[in-house]
KETI-476712 format. One record per residue: residue in three letters; x, z, y of N, C-alpha, C, O in turn; residue number from 1. Coordinates in Angstrom, 2 decimals. Each point is the difference from the previous one (the first is absolute). Layout:
- ala, X, Z, Y, X, Z, Y, X, Z, Y, X, Z, Y, NUM $
...
This chain:
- unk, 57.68, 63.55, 111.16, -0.63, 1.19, -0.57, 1.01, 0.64, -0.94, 0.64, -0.70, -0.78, 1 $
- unk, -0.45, 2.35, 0.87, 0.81, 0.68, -0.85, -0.53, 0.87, -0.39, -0.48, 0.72, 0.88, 2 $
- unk, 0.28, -0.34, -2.19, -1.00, 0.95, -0.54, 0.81, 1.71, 0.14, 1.21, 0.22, -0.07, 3 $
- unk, -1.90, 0.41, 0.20, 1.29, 1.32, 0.96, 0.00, 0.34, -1.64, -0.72, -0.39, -0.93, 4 $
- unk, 1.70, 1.17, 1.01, 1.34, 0.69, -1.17, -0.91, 0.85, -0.62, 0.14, 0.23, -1.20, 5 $
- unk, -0.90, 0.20, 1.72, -0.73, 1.36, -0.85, -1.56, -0.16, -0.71, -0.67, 0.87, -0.56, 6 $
- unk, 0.32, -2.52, 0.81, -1.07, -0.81, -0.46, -1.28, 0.38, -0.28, -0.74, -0.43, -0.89, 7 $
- unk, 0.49, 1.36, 1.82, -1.63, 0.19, 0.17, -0.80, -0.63, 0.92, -0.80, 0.31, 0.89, 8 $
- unk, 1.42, -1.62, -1.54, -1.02, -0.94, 1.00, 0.29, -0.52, 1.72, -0.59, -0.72, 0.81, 9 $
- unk, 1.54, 1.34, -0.81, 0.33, -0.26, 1.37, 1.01, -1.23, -0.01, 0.74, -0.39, -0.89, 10 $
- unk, -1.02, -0.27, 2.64, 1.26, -0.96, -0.28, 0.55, -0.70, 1.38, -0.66, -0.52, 0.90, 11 $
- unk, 1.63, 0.64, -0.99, 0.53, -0.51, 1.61, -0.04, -1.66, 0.34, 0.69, -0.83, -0.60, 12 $
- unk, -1.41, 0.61, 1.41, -0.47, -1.51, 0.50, 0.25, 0.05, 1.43, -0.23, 0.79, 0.91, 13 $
- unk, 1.06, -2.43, -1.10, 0.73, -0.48, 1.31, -0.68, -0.89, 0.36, -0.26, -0.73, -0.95, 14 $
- unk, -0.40, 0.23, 2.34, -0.13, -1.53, 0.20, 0.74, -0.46, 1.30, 0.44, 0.79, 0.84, 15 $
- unk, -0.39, -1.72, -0.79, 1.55, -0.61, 1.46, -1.81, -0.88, 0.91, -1.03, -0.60, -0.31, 16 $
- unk, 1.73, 1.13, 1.42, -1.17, -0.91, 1.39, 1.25, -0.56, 0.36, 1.04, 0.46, 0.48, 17 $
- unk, -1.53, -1.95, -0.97, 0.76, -1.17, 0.42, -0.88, -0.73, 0.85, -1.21, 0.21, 0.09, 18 $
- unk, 2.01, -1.26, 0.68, -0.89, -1.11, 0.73, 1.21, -1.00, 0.00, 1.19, 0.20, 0.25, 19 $
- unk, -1.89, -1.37, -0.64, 1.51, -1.00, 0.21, 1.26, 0.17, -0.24, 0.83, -0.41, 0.81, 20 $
- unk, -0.49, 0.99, -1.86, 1.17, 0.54, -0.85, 0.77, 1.08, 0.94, 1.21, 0.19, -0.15, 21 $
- unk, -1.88, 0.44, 1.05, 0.15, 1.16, 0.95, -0.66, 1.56, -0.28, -1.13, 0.49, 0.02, 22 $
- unk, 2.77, 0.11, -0.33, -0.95, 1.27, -1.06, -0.04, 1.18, 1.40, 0.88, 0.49, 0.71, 23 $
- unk, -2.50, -0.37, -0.77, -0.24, 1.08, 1.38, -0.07, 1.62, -0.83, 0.23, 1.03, 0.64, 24 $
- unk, -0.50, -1.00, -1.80, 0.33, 1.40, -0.60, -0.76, 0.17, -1.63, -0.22, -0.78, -0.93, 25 $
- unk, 0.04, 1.87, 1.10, -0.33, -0.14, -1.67, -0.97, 1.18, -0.38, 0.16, 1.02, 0.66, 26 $
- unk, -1.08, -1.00, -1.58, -1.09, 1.12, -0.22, 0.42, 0.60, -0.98, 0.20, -0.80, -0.91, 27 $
- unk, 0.11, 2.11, 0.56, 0.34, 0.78, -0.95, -1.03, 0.69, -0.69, -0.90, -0.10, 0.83, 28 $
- unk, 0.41, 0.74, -1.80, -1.11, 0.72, -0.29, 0.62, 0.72, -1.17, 0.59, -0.73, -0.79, 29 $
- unk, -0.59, 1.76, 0.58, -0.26, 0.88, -0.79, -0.90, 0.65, -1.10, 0.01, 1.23, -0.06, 30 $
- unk, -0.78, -1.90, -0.79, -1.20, -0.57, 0.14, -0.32, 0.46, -1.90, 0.68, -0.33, -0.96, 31 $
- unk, -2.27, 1.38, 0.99, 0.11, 0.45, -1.49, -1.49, -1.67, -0.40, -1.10, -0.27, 0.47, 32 $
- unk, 1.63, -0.11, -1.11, -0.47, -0.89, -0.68, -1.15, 0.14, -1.20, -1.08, -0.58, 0.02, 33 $
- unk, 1.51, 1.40, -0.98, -0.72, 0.18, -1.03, 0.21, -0.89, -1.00, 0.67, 0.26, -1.01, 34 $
- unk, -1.35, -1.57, 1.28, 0.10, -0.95, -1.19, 0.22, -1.53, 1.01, -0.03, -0.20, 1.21, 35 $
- unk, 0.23, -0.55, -2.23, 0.51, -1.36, 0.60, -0.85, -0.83, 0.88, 0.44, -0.81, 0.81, 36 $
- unk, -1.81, 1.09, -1.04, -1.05, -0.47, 0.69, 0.33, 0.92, 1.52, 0.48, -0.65, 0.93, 37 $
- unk, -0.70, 1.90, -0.77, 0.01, 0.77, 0.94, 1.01, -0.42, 0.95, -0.10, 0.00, 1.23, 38 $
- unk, 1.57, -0.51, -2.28, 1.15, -0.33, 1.20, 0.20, -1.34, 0.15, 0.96, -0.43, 0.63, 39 $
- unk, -2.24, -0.67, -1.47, -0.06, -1.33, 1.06, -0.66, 0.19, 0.98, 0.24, -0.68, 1.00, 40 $
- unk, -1.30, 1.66, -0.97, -0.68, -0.22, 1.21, 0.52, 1.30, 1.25, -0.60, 0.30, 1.02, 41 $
- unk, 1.74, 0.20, -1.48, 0.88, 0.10, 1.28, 0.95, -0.91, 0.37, -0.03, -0.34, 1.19, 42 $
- unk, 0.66, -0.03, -1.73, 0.60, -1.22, 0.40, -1.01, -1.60, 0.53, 0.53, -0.87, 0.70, 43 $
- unk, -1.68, 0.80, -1.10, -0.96, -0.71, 0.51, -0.37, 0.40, 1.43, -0.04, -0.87, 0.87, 44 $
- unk, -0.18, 1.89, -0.64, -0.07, 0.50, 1.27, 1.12, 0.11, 1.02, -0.30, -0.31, 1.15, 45 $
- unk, 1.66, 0.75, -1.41, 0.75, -0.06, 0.32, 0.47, -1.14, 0.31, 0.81, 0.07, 0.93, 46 $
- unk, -1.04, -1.43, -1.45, 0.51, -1.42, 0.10, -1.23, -0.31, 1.37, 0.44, -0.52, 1.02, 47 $
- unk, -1.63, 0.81, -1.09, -0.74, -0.55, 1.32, 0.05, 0.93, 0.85, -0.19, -0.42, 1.13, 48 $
- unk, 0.37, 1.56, -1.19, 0.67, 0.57, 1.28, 1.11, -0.42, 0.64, 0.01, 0.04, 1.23, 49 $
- unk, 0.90, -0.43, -1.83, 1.10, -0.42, 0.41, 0.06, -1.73, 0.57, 0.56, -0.74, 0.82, 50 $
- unk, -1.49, 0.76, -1.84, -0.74, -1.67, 1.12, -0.21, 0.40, 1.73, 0.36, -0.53, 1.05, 51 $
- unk, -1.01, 1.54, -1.33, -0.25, -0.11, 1.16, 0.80, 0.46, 0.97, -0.41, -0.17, 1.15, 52 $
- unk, 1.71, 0.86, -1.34, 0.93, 0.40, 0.72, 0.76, -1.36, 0.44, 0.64, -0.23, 1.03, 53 $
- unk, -0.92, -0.60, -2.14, 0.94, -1.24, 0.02, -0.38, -0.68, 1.05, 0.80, -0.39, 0.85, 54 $
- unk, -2.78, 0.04, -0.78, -0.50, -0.66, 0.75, 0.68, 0.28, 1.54, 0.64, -0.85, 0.62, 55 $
- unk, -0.96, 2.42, -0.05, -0.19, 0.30, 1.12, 1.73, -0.22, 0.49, 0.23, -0.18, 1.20, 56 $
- unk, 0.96, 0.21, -2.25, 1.56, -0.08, 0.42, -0.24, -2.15, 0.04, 0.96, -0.77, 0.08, 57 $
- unk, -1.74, 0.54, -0.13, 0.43, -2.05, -0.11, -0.80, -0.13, 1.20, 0.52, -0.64, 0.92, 58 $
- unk, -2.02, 1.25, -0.68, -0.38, 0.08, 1.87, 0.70, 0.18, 0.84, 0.19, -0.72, 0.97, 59 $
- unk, 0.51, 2.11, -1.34, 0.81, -0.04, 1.49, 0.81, -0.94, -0.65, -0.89, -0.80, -0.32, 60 $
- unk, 2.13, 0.21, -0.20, 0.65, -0.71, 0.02, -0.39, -1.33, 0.69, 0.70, -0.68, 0.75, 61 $
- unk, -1.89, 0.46, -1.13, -0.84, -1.08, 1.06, -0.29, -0.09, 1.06, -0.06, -1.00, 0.72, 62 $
- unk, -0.24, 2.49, -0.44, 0.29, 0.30, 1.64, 1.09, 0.25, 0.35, -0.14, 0.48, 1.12, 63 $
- unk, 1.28, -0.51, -1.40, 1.05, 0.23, 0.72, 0.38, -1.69, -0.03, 0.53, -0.13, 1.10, 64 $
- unk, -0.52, -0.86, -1.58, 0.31, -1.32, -0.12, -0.71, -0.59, 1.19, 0.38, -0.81, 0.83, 65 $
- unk, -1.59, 1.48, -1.00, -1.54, -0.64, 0.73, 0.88, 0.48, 1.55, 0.19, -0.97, 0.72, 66 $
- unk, 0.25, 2.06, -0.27, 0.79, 0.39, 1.46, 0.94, -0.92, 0.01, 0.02, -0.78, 0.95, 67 $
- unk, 1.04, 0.65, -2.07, 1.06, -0.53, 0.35, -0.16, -2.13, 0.62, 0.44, -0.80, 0.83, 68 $
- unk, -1.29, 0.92, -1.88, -0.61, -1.46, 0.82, -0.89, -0.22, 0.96, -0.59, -1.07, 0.17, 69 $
- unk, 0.48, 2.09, 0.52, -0.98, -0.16, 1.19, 1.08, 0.48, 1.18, -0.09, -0.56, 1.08, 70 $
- unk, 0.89, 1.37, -1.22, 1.36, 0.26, 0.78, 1.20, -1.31, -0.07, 0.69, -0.42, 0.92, 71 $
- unk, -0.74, 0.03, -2.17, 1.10, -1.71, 0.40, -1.28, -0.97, 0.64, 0.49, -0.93, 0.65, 72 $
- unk, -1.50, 0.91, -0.65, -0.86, -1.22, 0.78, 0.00, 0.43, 1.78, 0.03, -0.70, 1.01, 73 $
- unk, -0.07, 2.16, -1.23, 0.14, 0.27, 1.64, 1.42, -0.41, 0.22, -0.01, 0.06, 1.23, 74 $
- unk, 1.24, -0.44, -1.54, 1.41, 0.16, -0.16, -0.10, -1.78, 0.53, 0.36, -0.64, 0.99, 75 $
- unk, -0.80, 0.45, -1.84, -0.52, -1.86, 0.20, -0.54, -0.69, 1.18, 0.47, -0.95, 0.63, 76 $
- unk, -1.35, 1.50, -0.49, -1.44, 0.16, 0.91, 1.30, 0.15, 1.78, 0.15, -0.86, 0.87, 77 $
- unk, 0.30, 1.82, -0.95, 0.77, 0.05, 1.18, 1.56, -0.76, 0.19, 0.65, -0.29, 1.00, 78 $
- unk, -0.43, 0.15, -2.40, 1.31, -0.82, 0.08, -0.43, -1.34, 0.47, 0.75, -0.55, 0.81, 79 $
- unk, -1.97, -0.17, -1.21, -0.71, -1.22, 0.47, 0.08, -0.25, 1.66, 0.55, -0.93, 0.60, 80 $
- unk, -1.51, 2.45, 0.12, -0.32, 0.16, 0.69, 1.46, -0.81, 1.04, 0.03, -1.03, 0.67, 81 $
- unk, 1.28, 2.33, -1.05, 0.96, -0.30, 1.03, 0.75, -1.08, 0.01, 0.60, -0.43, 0.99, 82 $
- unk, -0.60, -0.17, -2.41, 0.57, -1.03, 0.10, -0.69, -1.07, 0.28, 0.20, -1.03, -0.64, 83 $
- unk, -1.10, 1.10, 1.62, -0.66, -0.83, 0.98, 0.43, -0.28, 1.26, -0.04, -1.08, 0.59, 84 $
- unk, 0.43, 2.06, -0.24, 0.43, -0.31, 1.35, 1.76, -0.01, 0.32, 1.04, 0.56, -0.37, 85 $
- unk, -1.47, -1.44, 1.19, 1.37, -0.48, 0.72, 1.20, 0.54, 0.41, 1.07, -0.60, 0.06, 86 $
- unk, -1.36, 2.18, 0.31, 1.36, 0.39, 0.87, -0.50, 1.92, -0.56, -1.01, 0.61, -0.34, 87 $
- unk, 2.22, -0.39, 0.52, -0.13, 1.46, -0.45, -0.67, 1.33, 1.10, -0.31, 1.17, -0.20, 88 $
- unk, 0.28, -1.97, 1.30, -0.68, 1.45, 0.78, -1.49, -0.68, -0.73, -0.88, 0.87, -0.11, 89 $
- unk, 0.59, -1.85, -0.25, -1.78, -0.32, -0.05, -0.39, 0.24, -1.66, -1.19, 0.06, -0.33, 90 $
- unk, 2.32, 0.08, -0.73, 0.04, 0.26, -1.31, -0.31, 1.75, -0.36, -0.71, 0.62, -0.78, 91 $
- unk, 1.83, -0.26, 1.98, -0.35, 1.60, -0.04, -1.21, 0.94, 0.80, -0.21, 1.21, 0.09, 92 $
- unk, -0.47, -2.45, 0.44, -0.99, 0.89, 0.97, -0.89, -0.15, -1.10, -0.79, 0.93, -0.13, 93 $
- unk, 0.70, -2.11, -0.91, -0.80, -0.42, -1.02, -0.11, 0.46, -0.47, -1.20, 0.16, -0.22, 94 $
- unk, 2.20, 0.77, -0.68, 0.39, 0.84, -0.99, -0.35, 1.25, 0.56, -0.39, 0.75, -0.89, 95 $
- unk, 0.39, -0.25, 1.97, -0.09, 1.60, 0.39, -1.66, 0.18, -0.14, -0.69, 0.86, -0.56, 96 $
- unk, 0.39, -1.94, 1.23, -1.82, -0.08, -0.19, -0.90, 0.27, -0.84, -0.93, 0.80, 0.12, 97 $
- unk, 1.37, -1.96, -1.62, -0.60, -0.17, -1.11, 0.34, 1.33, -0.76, -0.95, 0.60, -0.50, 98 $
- unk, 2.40, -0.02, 0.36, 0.08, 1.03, -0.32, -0.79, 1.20, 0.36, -0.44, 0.80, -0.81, 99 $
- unk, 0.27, -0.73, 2.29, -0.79, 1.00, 0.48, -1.43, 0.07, -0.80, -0.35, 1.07, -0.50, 100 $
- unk, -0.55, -2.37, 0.40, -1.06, 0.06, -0.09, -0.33, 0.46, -1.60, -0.79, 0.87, -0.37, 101 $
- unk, 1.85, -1.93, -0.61, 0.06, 0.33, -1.17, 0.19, 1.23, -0.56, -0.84, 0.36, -0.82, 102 $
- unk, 1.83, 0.42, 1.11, 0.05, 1.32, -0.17, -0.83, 0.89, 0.53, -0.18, 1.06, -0.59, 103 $
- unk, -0.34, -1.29, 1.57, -1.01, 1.08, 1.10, 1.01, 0.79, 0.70, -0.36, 1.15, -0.23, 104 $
- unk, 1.29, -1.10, 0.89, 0.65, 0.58, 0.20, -0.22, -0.40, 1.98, -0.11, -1.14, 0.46, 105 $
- unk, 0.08, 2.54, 0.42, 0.24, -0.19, 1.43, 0.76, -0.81, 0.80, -0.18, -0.47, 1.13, 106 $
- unk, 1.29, 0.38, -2.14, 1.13, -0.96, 0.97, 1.21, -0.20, -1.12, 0.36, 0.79, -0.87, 107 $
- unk, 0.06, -1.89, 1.14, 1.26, -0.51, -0.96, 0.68, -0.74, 0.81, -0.50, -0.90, 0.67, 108 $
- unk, 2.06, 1.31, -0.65, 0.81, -0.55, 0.73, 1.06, -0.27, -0.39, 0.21, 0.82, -0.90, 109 $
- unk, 0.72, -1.53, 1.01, 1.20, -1.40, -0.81, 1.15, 0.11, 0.88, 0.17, -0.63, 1.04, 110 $
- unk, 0.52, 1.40, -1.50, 1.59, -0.10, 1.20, 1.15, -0.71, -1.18, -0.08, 0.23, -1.20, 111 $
- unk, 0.67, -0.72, 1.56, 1.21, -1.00, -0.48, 0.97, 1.04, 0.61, -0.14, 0.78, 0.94, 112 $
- unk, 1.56, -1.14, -2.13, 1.59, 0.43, 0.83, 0.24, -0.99, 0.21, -0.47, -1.01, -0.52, 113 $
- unk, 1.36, 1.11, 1.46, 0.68, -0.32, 1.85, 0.87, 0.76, -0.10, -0.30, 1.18, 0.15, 114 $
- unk, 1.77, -1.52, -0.43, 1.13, 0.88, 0.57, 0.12, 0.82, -0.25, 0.52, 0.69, 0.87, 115 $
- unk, -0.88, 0.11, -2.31, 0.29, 1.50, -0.29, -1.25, 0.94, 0.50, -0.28, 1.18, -0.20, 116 $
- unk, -0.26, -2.08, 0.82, -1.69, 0.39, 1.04, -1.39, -0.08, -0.97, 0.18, -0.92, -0.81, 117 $
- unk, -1.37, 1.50, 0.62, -1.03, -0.39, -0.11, -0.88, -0.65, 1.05, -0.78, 0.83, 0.46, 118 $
- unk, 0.66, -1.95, 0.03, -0.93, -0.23, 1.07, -1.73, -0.42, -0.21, -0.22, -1.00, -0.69, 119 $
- unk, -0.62, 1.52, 1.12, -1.17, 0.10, 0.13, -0.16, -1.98, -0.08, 0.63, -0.78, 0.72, 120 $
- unk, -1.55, 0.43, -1.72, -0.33, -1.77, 0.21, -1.45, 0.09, 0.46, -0.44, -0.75, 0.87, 121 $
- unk, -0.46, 1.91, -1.62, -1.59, -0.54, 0.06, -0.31, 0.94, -0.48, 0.45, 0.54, -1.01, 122 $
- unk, -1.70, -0.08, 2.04, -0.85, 1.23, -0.61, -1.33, -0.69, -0.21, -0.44, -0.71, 0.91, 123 $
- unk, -0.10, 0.83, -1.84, -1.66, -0.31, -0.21, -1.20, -0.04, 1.36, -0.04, 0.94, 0.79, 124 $
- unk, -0.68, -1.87, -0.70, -1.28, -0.04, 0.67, 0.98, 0.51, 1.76, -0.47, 0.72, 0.87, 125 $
- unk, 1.71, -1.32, -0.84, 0.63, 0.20, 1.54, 0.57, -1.36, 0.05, 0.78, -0.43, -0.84, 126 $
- unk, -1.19, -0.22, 1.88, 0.50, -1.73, 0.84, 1.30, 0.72, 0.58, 0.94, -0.75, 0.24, 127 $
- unk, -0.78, 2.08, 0.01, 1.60, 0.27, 0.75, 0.14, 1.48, -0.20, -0.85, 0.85, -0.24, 128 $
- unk, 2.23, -0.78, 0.41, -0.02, 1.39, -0.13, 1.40, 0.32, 0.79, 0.87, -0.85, 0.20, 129 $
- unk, -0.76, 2.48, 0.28, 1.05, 0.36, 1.47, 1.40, -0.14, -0.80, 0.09, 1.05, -0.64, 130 $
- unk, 0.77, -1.67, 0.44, 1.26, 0.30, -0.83, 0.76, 1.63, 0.36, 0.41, 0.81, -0.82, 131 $
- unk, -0.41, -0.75, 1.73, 1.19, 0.99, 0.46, -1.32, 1.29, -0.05, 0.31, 0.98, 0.66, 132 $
- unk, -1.57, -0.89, -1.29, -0.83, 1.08, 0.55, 0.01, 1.31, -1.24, 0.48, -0.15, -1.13, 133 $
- unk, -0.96, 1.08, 1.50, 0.29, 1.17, -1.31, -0.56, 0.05, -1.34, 0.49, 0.69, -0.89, 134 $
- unk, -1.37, -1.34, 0.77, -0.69, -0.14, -1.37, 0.73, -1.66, -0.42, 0.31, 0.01, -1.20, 135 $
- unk, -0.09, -0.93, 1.65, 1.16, -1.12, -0.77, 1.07, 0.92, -0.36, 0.14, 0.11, -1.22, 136 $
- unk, 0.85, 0.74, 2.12, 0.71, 0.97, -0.41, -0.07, 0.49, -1.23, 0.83, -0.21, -0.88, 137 $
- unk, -1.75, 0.83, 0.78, -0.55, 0.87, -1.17, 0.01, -0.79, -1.13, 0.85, 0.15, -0.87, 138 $
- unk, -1.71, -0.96, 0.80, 0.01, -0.94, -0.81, 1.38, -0.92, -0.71, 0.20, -0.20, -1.19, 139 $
- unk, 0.54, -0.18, 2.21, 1.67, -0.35, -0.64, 0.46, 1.16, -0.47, 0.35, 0.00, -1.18, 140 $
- unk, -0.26, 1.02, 1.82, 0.81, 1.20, -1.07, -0.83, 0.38, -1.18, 0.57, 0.67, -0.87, 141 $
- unk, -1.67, -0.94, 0.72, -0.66, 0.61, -1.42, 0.31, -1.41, -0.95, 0.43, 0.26, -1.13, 142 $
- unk, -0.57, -1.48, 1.42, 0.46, -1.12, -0.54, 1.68, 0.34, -0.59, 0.38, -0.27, -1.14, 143 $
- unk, 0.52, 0.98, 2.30, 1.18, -0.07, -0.45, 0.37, 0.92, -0.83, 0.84, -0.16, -0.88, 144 $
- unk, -1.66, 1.56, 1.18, 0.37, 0.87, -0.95, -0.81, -0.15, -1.35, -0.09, 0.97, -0.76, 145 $
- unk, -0.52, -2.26, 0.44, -0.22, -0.33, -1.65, 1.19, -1.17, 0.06, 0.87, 0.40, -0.78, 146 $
- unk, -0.62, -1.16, 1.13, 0.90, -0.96, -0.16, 1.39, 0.95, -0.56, 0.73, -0.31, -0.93, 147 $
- unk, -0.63, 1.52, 1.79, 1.52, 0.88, -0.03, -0.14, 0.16, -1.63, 0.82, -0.43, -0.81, 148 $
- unk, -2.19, 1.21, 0.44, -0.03, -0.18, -0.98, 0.09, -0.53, -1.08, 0.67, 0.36, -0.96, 149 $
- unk, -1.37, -1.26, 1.08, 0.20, -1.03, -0.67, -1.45, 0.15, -1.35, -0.09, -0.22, -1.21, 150 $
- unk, -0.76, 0.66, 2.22, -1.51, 0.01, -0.88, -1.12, 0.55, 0.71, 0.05, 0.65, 1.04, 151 $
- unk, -1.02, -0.95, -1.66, -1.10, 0.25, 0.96, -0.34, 1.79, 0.14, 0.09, 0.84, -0.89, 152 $
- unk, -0.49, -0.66, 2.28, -0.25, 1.14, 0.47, -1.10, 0.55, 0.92, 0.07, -0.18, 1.22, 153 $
- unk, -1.00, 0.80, -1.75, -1.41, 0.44, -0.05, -0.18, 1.29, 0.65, 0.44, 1.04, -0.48, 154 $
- unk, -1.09, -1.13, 1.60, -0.19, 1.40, 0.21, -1.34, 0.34, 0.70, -0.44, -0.82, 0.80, 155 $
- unk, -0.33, 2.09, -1.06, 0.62, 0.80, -1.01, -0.04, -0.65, -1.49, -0.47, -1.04, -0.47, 156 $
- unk, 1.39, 2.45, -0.21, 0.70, -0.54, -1.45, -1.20, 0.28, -0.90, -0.62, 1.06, -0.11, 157 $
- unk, 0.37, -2.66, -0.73, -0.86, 0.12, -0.73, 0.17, 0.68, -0.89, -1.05, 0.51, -0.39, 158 $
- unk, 2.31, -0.13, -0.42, 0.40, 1.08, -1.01, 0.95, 1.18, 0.43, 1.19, -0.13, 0.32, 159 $
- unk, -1.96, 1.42, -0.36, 1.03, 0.90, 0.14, 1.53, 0.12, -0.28, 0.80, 0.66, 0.66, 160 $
- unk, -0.54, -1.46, -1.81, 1.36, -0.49, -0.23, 0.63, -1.24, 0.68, 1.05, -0.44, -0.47, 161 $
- unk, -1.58, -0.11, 1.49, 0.27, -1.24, 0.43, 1.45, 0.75, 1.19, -0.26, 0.93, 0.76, 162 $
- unk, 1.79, -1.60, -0.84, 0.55, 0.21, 0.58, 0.63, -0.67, 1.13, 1.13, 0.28, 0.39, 163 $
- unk, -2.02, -1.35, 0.25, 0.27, -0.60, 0.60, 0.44, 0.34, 1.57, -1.00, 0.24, 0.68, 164 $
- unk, 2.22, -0.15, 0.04, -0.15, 0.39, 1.53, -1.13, -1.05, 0.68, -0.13, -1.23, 0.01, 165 $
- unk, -0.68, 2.46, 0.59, -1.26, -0.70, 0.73, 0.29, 0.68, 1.65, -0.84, 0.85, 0.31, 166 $
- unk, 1.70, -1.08, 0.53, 0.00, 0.95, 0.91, -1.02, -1.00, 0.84, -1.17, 0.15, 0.34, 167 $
- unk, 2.35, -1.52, -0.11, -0.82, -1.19, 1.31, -1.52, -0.36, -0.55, -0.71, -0.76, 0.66, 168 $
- unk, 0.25, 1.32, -1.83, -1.41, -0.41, -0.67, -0.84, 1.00, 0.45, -1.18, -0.29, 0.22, 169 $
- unk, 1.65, 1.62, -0.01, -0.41, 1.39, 0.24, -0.22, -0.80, 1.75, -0.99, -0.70, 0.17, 170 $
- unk, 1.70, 0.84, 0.63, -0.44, -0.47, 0.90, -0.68, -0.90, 0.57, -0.50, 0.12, 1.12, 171 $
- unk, 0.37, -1.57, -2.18, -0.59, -0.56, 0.38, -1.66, 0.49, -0.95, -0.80, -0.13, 0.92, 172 $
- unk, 0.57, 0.25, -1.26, -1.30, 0.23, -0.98, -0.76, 1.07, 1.24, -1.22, 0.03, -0.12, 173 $
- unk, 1.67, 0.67, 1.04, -0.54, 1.24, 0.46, -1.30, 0.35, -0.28, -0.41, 1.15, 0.14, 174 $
- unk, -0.39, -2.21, -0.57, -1.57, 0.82, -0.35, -1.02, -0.78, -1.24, -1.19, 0.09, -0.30, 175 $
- unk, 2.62, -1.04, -0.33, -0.50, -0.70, -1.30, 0.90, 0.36, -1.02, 0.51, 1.04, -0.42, 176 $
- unk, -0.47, -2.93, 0.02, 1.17, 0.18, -1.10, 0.44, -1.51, 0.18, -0.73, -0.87, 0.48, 177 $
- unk, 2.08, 0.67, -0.95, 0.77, -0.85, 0.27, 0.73, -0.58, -1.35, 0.44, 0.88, -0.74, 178 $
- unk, -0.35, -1.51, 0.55, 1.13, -0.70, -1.19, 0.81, -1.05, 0.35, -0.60, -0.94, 0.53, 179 $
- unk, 2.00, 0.81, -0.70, 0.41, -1.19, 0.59, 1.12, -0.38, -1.71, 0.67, -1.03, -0.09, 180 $
């Protein structure tokens, strides 16, 4: 509290919205007071308002913890899964599956490099699939052109600023959306 320069009662009051020694911002007021009673009970008010800014910034903080541990148990949950099985075509059909279902997603598919190559290992909810056919095609070049990259590539672009080359994604997505 700073009593302003020209002292008719007025007075500039700060309070900090902290949570866990994490300063999210601060309340300023400008504020004619009158008498000392008048400017505890702005600052009285001002302190449980700001409670409650505090409250609703430590929820989400709880919810964002509350995701992040339900995203490492799925992380778990499938690392378990594959490291069950024996041989890698039966680890990755494992993995394309559980992923599929977990995420909700139509289809999820797992290509490994080979020689400078992306090759197709396992597409979701498929016992086989054509190697040499146009959509495996599709699929290795949209794999390779994030690998070229060297990050993941979504299309279409979830952010207008997203600069990712999506050409083999553009083609393969023709009437969805794709991320590899």
């Amino acid at each position: 509290v700073i009593n302003a320069p020209d002292d008719e009662g007025r007075a500039f009051v700060a309070y900090p919205i902290e949570v866990d020694g994490k300063l999210y911002g601060a309340v300023v007021l400008d504020a004619v007071a009158g008498s000392e009673a008048a400017l505890q009970e702005i600052l009285r008010t001002l302190h449980w308002g700001a409670g409650r800014l505090e409250g609703l910034f430590q929820q989400q903080r709880l919810s964002e913890a509350a995701y992040a541990a339900a995203r490492a148990q799925i992380a778990l949950d499938i690392a378990a899964l594959v490291g069950e099985e024996p041989r890698l075509d039966e680890t990755v059909m494992a993995l394309v599956n559980e992923l599929a279902v977990r995420l909700q997603c139509e289809r999820v598919a797992v290509g490994l490099e080979h020689r400078g190559r992306m090759r197709l290992q396992a597409i979701s909810h498929a016992a086989w699939f054509e190697k040499k056919g146009e959509f495996v095609t599709a699929l290795e070049n949209a794999m390779e052109e994030a690998v070229d990259q060297r990050r993941s590539v979504v299309y279409p672009p979830l952010s207008p600023h997203a600069n990712a080359i999506a050409i083999a994604h553009r083609d393969l997505a023709t009437d969805g959306a794709v991320c590899t």
